[in-house]
C-alpha positions in Angstrom: 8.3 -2.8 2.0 11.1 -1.5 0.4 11.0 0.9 -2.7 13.5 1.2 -5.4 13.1 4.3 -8.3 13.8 3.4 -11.7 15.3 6.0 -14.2 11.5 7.4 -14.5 10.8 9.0 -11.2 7.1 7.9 -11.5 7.8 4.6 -12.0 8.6 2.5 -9.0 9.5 -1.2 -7.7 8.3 -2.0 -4.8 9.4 -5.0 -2.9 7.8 -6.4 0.0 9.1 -8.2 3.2 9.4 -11.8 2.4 9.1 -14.5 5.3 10.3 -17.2 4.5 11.0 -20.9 6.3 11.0 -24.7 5.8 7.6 -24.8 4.7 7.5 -21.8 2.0 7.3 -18.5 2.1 4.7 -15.5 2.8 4.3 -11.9 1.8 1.6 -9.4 1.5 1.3 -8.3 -1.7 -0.9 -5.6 -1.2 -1.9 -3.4 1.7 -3.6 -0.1 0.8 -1.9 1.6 4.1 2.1 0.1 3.9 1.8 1.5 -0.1 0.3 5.2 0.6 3.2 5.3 3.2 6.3 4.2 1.3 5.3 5.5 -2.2 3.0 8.9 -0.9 0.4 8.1 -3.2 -2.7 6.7 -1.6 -4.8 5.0 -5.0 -7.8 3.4 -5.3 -7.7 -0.1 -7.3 -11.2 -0.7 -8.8 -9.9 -4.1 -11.0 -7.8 -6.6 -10.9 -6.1 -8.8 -14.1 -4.2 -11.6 -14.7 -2.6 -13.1 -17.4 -0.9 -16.1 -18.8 1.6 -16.1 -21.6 3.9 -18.4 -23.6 7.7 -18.0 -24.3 8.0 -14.8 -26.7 4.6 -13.1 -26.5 4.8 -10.0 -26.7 1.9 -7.9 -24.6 1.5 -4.1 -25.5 2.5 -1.1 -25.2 -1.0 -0.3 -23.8 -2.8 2.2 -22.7 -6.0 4.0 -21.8 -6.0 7.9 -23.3 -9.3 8.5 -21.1 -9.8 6.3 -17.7 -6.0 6.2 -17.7 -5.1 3.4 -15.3 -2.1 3.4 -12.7 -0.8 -0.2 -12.7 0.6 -2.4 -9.4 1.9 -5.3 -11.8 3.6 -8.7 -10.0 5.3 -11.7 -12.1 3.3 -15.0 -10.1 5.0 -17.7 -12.1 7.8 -17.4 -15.0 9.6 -14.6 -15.9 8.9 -11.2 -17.9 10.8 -8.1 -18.9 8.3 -5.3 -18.9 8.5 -1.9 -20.6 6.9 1.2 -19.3 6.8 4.5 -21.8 5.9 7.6 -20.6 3.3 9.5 -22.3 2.4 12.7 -20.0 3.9 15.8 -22.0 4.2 17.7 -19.2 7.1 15.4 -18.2 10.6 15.8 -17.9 10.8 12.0 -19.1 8.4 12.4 -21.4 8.8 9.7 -24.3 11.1 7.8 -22.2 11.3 4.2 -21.6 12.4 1.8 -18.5 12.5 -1.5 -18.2 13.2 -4.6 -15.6 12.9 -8.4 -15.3 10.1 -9.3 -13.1 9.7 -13.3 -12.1 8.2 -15.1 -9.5 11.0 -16.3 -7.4 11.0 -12.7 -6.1 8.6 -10.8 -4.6 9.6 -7.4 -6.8 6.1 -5.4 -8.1 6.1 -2.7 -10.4 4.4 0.8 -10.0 3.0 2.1 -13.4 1.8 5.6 -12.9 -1.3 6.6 -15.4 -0.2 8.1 -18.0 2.1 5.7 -19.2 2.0 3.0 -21.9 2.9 -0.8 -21.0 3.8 -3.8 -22.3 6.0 -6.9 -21.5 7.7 -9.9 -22.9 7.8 -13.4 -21.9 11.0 -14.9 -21.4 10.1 -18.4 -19.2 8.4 -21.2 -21.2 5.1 -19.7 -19.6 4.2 -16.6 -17.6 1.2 -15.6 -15.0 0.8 -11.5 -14.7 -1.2 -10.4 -12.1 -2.1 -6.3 -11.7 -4.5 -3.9 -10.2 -5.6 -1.0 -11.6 -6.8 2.4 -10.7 -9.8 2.6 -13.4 -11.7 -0.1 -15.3 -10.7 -1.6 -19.0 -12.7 0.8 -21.5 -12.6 -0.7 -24.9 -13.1 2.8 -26.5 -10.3 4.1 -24.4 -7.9 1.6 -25.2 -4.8 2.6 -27.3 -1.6 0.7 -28.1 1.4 2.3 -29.1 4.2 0.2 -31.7 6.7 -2.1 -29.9 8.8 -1.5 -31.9 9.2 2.3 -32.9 13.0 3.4 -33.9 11.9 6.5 -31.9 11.6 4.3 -28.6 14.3 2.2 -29.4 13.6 -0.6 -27.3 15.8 -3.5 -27.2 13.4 -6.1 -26.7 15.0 -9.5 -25.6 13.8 -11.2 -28.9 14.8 -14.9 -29.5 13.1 -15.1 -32.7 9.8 -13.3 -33.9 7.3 -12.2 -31.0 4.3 -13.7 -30.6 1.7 -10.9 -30.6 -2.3 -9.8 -31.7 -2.5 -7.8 -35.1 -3.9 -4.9 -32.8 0.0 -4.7 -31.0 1.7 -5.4 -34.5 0.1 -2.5 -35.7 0.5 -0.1 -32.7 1.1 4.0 -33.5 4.4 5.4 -33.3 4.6 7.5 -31.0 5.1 10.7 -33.0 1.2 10.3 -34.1 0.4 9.2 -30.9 -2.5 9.6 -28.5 -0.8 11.4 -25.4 -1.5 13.1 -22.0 -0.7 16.5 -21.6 
């Protein structure tokens, strides 16, 4: 497995060792052991999600301000750009953002530390998310911080209006934000 670093030190893409031939292709996705020894961080995933999406929705930026959840987030089908913020004050990227296009035809999966925010748009006619996390979904927990801040300034790949829920529409800037020290 090969690991790339993003601008955000935390934040990591992992790509595994594809074998390929005339009948397909086959990868591990996962394997608790090859990840604590290429990324040094040996994590616990308790829940795994997945998601389908149309062209232009719009999912996030999410986050949990207690059961924070690290994220190992793959593209199975369509194509994405995803958006991580980081939230943790203590960090030298601290309000930061980074983002790449995930898609199926490649085997590229994102490593999203807790303590960041995350979101991602759809930019195939559909998408399927899959990701594991390190703590369960908790409702009370659950924060979302605005898409589309002036502070964060990100240049989402619009092609018209997002689709999105109120809740994400109405997300906190982040200068009133819910954070992690």
């Amino acid at each position: 497995m090969k690991v790339e670093k993003t601008e955000i030190a935390d934040l990591l893409l992992l790509e595994p060792k594809l074998f390929g031939d005339a009948r397909g292709f086959f990868y591990e996705s996962y394997n608790r052991k090859t990840f604590a020894q290429v990324t040094g961080l040996d994590v616990e995933f308790v829940q795994d999600n997945h998601s389908r999406s149309s062209k232009n929705v719009l999912r996030g930026l999410h986050y949990q301000i207690r059961q924070p959840q690290g994220k190992l987030l793959r593209v199975i089908a369509g194509d994405i750009w995803d958006v991580a913020v980081d939230l943790r004050r203590s960090s030298a990227s601290f309000g930061r953002w980074a983002a790449t296009r995930l898609n199926a035809e490649t085997p590229r999966m994102l490593w999203i530390p807790e303590g960041f925010a995350h979101g991602f748009m759809v930019l195939s006619a559909h998408a399927e998310v899959q990701y594991k996390t390190t703590d369960y979904y908790a409702l009370e927990h659950e924060r979302t911080l605005l898409w589309n801040d002036p502070a964060l300034a990100i240049p989402w790949p619009l092609s018209g209006e997002p689709v999105m829920t109120d809740k994400d529409r109405r997300g906190t800037p982040l200068a009133s934000a819910d954070i992690f020290e």
